[in-house]
C-alpha positions in Angstrom: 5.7 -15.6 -17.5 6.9 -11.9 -18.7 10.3 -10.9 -19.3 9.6 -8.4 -16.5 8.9 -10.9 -14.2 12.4 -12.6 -14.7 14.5 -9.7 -15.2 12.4 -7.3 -13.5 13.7 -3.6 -12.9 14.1 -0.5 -10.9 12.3 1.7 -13.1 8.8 2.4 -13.1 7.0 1.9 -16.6 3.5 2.5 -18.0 2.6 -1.2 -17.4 3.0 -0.5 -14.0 0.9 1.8 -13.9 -2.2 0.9 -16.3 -5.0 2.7 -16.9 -4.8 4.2 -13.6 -4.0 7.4 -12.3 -1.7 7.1 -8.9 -0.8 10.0 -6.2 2.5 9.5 -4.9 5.4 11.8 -2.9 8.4 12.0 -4.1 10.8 10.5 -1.2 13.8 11.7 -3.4 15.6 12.3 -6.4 19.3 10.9 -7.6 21.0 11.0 -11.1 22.0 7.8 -13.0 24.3 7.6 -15.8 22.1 5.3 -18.8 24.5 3.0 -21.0 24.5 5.7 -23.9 26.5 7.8 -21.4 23.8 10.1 -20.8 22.4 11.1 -17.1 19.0 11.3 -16.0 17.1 12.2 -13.1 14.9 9.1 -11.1 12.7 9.8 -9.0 12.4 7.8 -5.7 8.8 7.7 -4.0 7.7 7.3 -0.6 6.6 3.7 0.2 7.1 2.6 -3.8 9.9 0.2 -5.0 10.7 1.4 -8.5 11.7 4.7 -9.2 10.8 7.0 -12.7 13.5 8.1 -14.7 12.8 11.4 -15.6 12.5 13.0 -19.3 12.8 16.5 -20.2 9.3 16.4 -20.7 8.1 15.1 -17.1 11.1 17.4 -15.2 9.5 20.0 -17.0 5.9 19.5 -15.5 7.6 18.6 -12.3 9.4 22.3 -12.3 6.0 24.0 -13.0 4.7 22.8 -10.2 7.4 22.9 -7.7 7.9 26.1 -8.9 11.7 25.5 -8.8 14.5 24.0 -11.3 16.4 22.4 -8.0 15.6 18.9 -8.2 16.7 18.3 -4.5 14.0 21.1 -3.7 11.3 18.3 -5.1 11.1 15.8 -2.3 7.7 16.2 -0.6 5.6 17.1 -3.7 2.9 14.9 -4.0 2.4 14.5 -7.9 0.0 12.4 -10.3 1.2 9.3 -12.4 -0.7 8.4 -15.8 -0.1 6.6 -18.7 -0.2 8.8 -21.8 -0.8 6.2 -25.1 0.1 9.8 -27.1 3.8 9.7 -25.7 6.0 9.8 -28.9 9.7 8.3 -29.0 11.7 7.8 -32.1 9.0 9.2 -34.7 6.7 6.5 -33.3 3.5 6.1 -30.5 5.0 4.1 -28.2 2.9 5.8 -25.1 4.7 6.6 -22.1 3.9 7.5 -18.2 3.0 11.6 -17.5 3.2 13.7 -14.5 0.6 16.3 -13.5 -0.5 18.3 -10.1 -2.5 17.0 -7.7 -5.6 18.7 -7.5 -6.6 20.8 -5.0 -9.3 18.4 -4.0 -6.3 15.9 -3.5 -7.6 13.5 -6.2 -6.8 12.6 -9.9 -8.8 14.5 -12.6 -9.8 12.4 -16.0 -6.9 11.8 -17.9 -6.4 14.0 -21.2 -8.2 13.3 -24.1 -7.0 10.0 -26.0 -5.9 11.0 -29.7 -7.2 7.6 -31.2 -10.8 6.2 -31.2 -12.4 4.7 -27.7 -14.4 1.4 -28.2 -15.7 1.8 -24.8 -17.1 4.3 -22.7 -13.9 6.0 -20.9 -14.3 5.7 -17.2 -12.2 7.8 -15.4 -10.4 6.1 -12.8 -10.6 6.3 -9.2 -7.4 7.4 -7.0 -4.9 4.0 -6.3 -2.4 3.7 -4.3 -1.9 0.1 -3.9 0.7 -0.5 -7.0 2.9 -2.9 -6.3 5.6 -0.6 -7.4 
């Protein structure tokens, strides 16, 4: 049994998502004050249980392609979730989940490059949207 599965949690993490690329909509997005005192946004998707907290980094991508900076302007926007092993926090690779656009075509494109060495051939994966998130 995992921690997770005890204590379990509002707040999406890369687990959740594996090596998988998901489309979801955002349903909504609200601010939470975190124990160091600080706020940040979560967003809330449609049909999913946990919510993302939002980093500077991911509102960022999330303004660029809403074209807007008015979080309550966001609900709607279908967006991709990935898992990016590059994510940095502290000084250290600790990996962390990424937004991008949906493509036109409505599906996932391959994930960026990894920075470290693949022992096996890099499938891109297929669109999911059965997390149990």
């Amino acid at each position: 049994m995992k921690t997770g599965d005890v204590y379990g949690g509002n707040w999406l993490e890369k687990e959740d998502i594996g090596n998988r690329q998901v489309v979801v909509t955002i349903e909504s997005v609200s601010v939470h004050e975190m124990n160091d005192g600080k706020r940040k946004a979560a967003l809330h998707f449609v049909g999913k249980e946990k919510a993302l907290l939002v980093n500077v980094t991911n509102a960022s991508c999330i303004e660029a392609i809403t074209g807007t900076d008015e979080m309550d302007n966001w609900a709607g926007t279908r967006i991709v979730l990935f898992s990016d092993p590059s994510v940095m926090f502290q000084g250290k690779r600790v990996g962390g989940l990424r937004v991008k656009a949906v493509p036109s075509n409505g599906r996932p494109v391959a994930p960026p490059p990894k920075h470290e060495p693949v022992s096996e051939p890099d499938n891109t994966p297929d669109f999911d949207d059965t997390i149990p998130f």
